[in-house]
N, C-alpha and C positions, 0 to 999 in steps of 0.2 A: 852081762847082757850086751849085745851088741845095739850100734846105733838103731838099726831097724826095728829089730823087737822090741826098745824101750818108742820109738816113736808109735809104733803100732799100738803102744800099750795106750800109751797118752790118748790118743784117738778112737780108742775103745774098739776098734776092731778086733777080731777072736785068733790069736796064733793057735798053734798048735798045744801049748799045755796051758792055755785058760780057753774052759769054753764063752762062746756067745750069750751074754744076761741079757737080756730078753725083758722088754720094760712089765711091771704088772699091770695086768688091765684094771681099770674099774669101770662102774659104769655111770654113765653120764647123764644128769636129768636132760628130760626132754626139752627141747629150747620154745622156748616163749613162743605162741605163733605172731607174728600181729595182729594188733586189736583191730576188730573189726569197722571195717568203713562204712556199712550203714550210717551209724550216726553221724558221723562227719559231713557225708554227703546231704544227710537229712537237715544239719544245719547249718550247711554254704547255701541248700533249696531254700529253707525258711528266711535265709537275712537279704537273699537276693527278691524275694517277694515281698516281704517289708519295705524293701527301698524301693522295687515296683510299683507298690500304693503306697508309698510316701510322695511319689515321682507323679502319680497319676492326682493323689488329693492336691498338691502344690500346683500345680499343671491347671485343675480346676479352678482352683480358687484364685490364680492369675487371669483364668479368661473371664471371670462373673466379674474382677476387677475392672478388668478392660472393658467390659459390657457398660458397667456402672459410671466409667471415667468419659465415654462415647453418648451416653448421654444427657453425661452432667452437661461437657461439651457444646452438646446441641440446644438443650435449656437454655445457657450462656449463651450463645448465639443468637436463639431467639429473642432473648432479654433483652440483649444488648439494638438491636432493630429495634425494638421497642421503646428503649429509650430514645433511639433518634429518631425516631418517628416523631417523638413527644415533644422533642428539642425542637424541633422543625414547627412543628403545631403552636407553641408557646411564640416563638419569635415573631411569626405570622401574628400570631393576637396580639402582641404586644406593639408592631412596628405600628405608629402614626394614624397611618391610610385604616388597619384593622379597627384600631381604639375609634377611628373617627364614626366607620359604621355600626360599632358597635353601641356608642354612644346614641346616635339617631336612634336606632330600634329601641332604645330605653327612651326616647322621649326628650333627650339633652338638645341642646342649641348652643351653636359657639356663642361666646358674649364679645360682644364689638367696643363694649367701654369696660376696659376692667377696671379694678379699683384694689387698690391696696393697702393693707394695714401697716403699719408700724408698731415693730414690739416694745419700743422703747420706753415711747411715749402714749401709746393707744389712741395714736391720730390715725384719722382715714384718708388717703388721698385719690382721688379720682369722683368720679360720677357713678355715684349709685344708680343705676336703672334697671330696671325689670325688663328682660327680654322675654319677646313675644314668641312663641313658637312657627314654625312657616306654614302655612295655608297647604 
């Protein structure tokens, strides 16, 4: 055989004293189609509306917080004016001048001799007298 016919041979091309084989056919099952994307789509829809009213119930339940925090707030607020109201009231009855008129309306009288005990001893020292009230 010469080079050419044995290369042609190798490469399966047809000379003249071998004919062309020819592959056999078979037949080929049908290919898979893809699965269908309904459901797929049906459950990216479902989880994207799950997080939607998860987004919307959170979202809620933030602003009722804020509501509730807005008027504790203002409660506090008001308490606290309340308290200094009371501070201011108390100091007033308490300062000197207050205790003095308050005393009159009950009926007291400053006393001009006073008198003192001793714990030690249970000595008295001063002038016991009985003040009169003012006309």
């Amino acid at each position: 055989m010469s080079p050419r016919s044995t290369a042609s041979a190798r490469r399966g091309t047809a000379t003249a004293s071998s004919p062309l084989r020819r592959p056999r056919l078979r037949a080929v099952p049908r290919a898979v189609g893809r699965p269908a994307r309904t459901p797929f789509v049906v459950l990216v829809l479902l989880v994207l509306a799950a997080g939607l009213v998860g987004l919307l119930l959170l979202n809620t339940s933030l602003q009722q917080g804020s509501f509730h925090l807005a008027e504790l707030e203002r409660s506090t607020a008001e308490l606290r004016d309340r308290q200094q109201a009371l501070v201011r009231e108390v100091a007033v009855l308490e300062a000197p001048g207050g205790l003095a008129r308050r005393a009159a309306s009950l009926g007291m009288v400053p006393d001009t001799s006073p008198a003192y005990l001793r714990l030690a001893d249970g000595s008295v020292s001063g002038d016991l007298e009985a003040v009169e009230p003012a006309p």
